[in-house]
C-alpha positions, 0 to 999 in steps of 0.5 A: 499528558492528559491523565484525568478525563474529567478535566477536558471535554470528551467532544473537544478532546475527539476533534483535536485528536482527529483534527491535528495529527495523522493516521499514524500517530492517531495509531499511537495514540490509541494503542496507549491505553483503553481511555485513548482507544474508547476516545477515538474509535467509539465516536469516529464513523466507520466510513472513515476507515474504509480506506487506510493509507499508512505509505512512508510511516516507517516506524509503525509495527505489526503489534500497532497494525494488528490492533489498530485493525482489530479495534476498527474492525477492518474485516467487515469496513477497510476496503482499501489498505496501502503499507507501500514504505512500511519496513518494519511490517512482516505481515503479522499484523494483518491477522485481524483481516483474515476472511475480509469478503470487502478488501478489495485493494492491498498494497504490501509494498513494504520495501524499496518505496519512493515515501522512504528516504535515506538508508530505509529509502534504500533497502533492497532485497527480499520484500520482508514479508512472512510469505507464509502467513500473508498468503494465508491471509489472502487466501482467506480473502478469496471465494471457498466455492466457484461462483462466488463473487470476488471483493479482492482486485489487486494486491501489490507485493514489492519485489527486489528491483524491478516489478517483473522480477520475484525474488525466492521469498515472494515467489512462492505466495505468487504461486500460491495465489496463482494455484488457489485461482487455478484450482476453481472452475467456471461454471460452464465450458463456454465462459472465458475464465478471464472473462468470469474471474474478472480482472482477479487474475491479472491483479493476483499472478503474473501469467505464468507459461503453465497458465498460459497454456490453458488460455485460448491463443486465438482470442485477442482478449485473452493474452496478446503480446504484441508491442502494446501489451502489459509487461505483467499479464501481457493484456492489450491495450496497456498505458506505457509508463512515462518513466525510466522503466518504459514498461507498459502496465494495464490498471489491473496490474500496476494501476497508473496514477494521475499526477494533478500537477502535470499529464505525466502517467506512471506505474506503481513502482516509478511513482507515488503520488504524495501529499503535502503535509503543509499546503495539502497539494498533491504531486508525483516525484517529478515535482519534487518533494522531501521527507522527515528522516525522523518521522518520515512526514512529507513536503513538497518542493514549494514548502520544504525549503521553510519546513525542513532542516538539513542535518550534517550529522546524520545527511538527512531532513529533519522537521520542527518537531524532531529533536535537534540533539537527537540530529546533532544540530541543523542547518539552513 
């Protein structure tokens, strides 16, 4: 334990942090006290946290993520912002980005989650989220007057089972959301609204039959259900996901990734592209890949084989820096 700064170097003290442990544990570092804070966040350019990925870090809670974003000032630089894996986060913690006008991505996919792995890669249910607090959150987010140009393209909220399902805890910040959208008025009879909200519509509701009603059925380019059409919002020409759920989902909606290892795409919830906590590689879960049990780092089929040990006790990986007692001893 370092407890005397004059004894180390500020610049070398900041390029070890910075160069030798993830987001997570840089989170928990800085919250240990006011020396670590200044240490990290004073000589760390802002354009590092422009985009924040905390996917699979099971064990980071609200009270870490409320600080972490109050001390980078997520509500004039974060841009980006991915919680899909993280259990213990109820949406508390996103207070510091209240009134955000840059968010433009939030994926609050805290449940239910490839990056998880054994019984927190199984939970199911509600999606553990204070609907109340996050729908004022991103009702902040949006524009107070019609006109107004929206930052935010997508949010992304993990239902029970399958994307097209709301359970009665996420339902209601759907209709919140959808409301709030309803609410605001094209500045002119003649513009579409899908045309003059951009894509925020699609991105926030699913288009509900009492929002369908207002939308021309005439238009090809308002709501087309045909067999090429978005399982979500029902827009046409959507990428069918090469997965066991065979939806078909526009990019507004589930945003399919590209996998660098192979052609396959895949929406959201049927894949997560990972990276390789050795190697760096990056790869969808048709390539295979496991995680630490402990905390929840991740490798990939090639690397986990050297890295992680299997535990009897507990049935799960465990990595080298993991305690053996704590799994009640490894085997190869």
């Amino acid at each position: 334990m370092l407890t005397d700064e004059s004894t180390l170097p500020r610049h070398v003290l900041v390029n070890s942090v910075l160069a030798y442990i993830d987001l997570c544990s840089l989170i928990k570092f800085s919250c240990t006290s006011k020396a670590c804070r200044d240490v990290v966040f004073l000589n760390v350019p802002k354009a590092r946290w422009r985009r924040i990925d905390l996917s699979g870090n099971s064990r980071i809670t609200d009270e870490q993520l409320r600080v972490f974003l109050e001390n980078i000032d997520a509500r004039t630089t974060t841009r980006i912002l991915s919680l899909v894996g993280c259990p213990n986060v109820n949406g508390t913690g996103l207070e510091p980005l209240r009134g955000s006008i840059v968010m433009e991505d939030i994926d609050l996919r805290v449940r239910g989650s490839l990056p998880l792995v054994g019984d927190l890669g199984k939970l199911r249910g509600p999606s553990g989220l204070r609907e109340d607090c996050v729908a004022e959150i991103l009702r902040s987010m949006l524009p107070i007057l019609p006109g107004q140009p929206v930052a935010l393209r997508r949010v992304a909220i993990r239902p029970a089972i399958r994307p097209h399902l709301f359970d009665n805890a996420v339902r209601p910040l759907h209709m919140f959301l959808g409301d709030e959208l309803q609410e605001q008025r094209p500045p002119s009879h003649d513009t579409p609204r899908h045309l003059y909200y951009g894509p925020a519509i699609c991105r926030f509701l699913r288009l509900h039959d009492s929002f369908r009603k207002s939308l021309s059925p005439s238009d090809p380019r308002y709501c087309d259900d045909g067999p090429d059409s978005c399982s979500l919002c029902g827009v046409a020409g959507a990428v069918l996901c090469d997965s066991s759920c065979n939806g078909r989902f526009c990019t507004a909606c589930a945003l399919p990734q590209d996998c660098p290892e192979c052609d396959k795409r895949k929406c959201q919830w049927c894949s997560t592209i990972v990276m390789c906590a050795s190697c760096g590689k990056r790869s969808c879960a048709s390539h295979g890949y496991e995680g630490c049990g402990g905390c929840g780092v991740i490798f990939c089929q090639d690397c986990h084989v050297d890295k992680l040990d299997f535990s009897i006790v507990r049935n799960e990986y465990c990595c080298s820096q993991c305690e053996p007692p704590y799994w009640g001893g490894n085997i190869r």
